[in-house]
N, C-alpha and C positions, 0 to 999 in steps of 0.2 A: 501587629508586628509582622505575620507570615506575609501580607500586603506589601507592607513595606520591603521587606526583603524583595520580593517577585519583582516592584515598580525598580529596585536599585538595581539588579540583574537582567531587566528585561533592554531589547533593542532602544527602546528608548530612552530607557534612564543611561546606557552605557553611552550613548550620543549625549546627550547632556552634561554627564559628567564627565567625560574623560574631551570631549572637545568643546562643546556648547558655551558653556560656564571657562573653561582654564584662557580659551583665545579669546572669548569676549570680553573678558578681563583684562588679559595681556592689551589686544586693541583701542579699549576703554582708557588705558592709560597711558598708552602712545598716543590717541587723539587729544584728552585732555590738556595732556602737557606741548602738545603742538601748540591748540587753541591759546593757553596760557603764553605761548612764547609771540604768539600773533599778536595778543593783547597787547606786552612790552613794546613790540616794535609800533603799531598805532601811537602808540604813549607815545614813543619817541626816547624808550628807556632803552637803547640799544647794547648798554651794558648789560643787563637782566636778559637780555632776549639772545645774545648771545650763548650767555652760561644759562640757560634754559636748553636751548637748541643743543647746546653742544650734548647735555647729559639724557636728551635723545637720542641724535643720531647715532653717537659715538658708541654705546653699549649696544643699538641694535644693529647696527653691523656685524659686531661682533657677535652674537647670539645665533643673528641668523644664519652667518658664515659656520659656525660649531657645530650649530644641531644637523647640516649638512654636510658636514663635511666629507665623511665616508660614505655616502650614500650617491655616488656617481656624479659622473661630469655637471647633468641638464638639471640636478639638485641644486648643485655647487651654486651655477651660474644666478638659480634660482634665488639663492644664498645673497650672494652680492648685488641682485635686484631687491632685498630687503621682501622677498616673498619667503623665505628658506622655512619658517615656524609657521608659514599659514599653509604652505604646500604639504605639509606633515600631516598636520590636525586634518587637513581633506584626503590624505589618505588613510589615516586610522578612521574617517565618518565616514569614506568608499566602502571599503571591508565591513564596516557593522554593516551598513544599511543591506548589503550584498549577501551579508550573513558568512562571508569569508570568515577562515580563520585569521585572529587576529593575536595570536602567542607570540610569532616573533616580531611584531611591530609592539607589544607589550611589552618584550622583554629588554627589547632595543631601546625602542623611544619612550613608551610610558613610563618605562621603569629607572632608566639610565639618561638618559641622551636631552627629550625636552626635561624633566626636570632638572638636571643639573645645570641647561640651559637657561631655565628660568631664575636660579637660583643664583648665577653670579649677573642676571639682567636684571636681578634685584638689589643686588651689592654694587654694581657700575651704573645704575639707573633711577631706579625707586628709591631707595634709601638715602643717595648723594639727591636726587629733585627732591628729597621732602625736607633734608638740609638745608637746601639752598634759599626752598619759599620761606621756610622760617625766618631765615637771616634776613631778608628781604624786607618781610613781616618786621623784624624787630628795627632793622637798622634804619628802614626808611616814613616806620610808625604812619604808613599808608591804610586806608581802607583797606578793612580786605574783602577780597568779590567774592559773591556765589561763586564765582568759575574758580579759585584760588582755595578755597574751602575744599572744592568737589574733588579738583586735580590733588591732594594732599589725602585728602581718605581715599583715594583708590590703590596711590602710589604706594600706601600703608598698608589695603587690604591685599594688596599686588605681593609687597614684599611678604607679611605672613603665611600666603598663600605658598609662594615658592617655597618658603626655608622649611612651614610644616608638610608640604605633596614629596620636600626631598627625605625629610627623616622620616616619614610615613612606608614610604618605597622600600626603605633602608630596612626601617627597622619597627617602623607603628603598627604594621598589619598585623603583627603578631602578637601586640598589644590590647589592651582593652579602651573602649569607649571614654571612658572616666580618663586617662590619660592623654587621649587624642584632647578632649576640652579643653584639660590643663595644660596641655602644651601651646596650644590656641592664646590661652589665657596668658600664657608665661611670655610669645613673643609679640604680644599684642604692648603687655607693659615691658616688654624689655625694650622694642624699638620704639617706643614712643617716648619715652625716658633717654634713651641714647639719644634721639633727634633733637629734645628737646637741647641736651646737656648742651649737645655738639653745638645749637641755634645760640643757644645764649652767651657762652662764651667763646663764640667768632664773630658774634655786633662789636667787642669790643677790644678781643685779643685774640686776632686770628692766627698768629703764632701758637697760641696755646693750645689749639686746637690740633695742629701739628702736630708739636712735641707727642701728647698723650696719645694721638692714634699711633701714630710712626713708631712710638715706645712700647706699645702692645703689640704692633705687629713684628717689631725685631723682635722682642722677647720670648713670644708666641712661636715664632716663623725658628728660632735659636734652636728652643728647647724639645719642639718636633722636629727638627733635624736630629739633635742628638738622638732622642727615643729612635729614631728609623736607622740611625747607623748602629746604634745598641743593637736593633733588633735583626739585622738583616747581613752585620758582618761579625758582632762580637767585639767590634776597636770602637768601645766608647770613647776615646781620645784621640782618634785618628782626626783632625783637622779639616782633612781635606773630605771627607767621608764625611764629618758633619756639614761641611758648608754645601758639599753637595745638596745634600738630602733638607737640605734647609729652602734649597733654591727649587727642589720640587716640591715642597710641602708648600710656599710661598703663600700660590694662590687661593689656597683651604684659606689659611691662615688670615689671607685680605677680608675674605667674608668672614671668618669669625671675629675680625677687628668691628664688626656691626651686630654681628646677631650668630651668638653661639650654634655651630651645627657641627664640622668635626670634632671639634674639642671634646666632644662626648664619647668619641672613642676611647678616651683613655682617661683613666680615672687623675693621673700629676696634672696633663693637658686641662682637664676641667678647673679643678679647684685653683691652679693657675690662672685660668682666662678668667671665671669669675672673680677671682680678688682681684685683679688687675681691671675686669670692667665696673667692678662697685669704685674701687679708690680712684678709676679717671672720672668717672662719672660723677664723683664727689666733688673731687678736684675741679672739673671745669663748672658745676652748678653753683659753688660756692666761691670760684675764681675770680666771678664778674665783683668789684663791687661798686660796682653802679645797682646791682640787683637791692632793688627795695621791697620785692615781693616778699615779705617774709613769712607769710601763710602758703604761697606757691613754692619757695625754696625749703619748707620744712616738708610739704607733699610728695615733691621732686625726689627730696632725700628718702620716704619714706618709703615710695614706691620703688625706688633702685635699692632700698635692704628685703622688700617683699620678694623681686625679678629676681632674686639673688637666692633669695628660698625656696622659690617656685622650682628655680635651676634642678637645686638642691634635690627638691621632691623627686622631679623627674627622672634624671639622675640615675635616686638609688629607688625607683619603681620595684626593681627586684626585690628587694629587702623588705623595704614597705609593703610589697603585695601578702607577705607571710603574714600581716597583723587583720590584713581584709578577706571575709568571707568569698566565698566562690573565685579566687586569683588561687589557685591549686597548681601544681605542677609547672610551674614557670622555669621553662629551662635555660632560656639565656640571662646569665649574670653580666654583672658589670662591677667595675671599681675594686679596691684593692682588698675587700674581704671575698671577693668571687675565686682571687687565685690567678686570675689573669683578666682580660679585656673581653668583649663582646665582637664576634668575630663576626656577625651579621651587622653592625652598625656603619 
């Protein structure tokens, strides 16, 4: 164990994991999905290779523009050359190697800046490509290739990665071992039950698919506006004060229309999004009825009420820590028997 520790603190496991592993990743699944979009156009499927392409380029401009963007001019530009997230990682691996301090590029970018970058390149990118090959997959009942297989588990292990290195930042370090797995565990079955839900009922009603995201996220995007004008001026009814605070809560709210991570902050927010993500999730698996899978559609159902407990567990970790030995002293609470919110999440 004492090994272990020393290899995860030492120069070279801090190169590894904090750069080695998170861009090789990120990289791994910009190439795939390039190669994948190469594919379609060879085929001659220029519709596919399009909306392929598109849910590349278009989020990583945007990522790479972000994580630069306070970081001076020859960043910037760096940014919109689509270098912005590799020029980063080479300077957090300059400082290790250099044996520089590396606190405030820690505190900036490890802890803030590329993770949250990662995290909405996984709501505008991974999540929407692992969408889209499904749909693909279903609607066009083609082979599907090793490269189609590979480009989909990355894009999956891409998005896990991001949404658990953002709540880890926030808030897992303070956590125990047992919790980081479960939470692994929880958005492993959450997005791949979302993907699926989403894949299946857009081969055949891509309206519906609409309706129920678009209606989680007004809902969601609504009722965090309100909480934020409750909290911040006291005129829960003030109109304009909510739609404001709605219009900046927005973009939380787009990603947790995919994969819970604010919503945790507040105990109404939670048990809102997941009853709102178990009943669309319901709704669009059992929407299709072309679907004859009826051993896959009973699975589907079963793993979106487990994702939904998993939540749950995570959750109320504080609570539940009081029944488990050595979880002593946990001071940050959460949810409505804490008294108030978790002010580190």
């Amino acid at each position: 164990m004492d090994d272990l520790k020393s290899a995860w603190k030492s120069k070279t496991g801090k190169v590894l994991r904090l750069v080695v592993f998170p861009l090789g990743l990120y990289i791994f699944d910009v190439v795939t999905d390039l190669v994948l979009a190469v594919q379609y156009w060879n085929s001659g499927d220029m519709y596919w290779f399009g909306w392929t392409l598109g849910f590349v380029i278009g989020p990583s401009i945007i990522m790479n523009i972000a994580v630069t963007f306070f970081s001076g001019l020859c960043a910037l530009v760096l940014g919109f050359l689509q270098l912005g997230v590799v020029s980063v990682y080479f300077k957090v691996m300059y400082k290790l190697l250099k044996d520089e301090n590396v606190e405030v590029l820690e505190e900036y970018f490890l802890k803030v800046n590329l993770p949250l970058g990662h995290l909405f390149e996984a709501t505008l990118e991974s999540i929407p490509q692992l969408c889209l090959q499904l749909y693909i997959m279903l609607y066009t009942r083609e082979k599907v290739s090793a490269l189609k297989v590979i480009s989909m588990l990355i894009s999956l292990i891409s998005a896990v990665k991001a949404v658990t290195t953002y709540w880890w930042k926030k808030v897992g370090e303070k956590s125990s071992s047992w919790l980081l797995a479960l939470f692994v565990i929880w958005k492993l079955m959450e997005l791949t039950v979302r993907v699926v839900a989403i894949g299946v009922i857009a081969t055949n009603f891509q309206e519906g698919v609409i309706i129920c995201l678009v209606t989680l996220f007004v809902i969601t995007s609504l009722i965090a506006g309100w909480i934020r004008s409750c909290e911040s001026t006291n005129k829960c009814c003030d109109l304009c004060n909510v739609f404001g605070q709605m219009i900046l809560v927005s973009p939380m709210m787009a990603v947790d229309t995919f994969s819970m991570v604010f919503s945790l902050k507040e105990w109404i927010m939670f048990w809102l999004n997941t009853t709102m993500t178990l009943l669309g999730n319901i709704l669009m698996i059992t929407g299709d009825p072309n679907w004859k899978n009826i051993p896959g559609l009973v699975a589907l159902l079963v793993f979106s009420v487990l994702s939904a407990c998993m939540g749950i567990v995570v959750f109320y970790y504080d609570i539940i820590c009081k029944q488990i030995s050595g979880c002593k002293n946990q001071e940050n609470r959460v949810g409505p028997d804490a008294g108030g919110t978790n002010e580190n999440v």
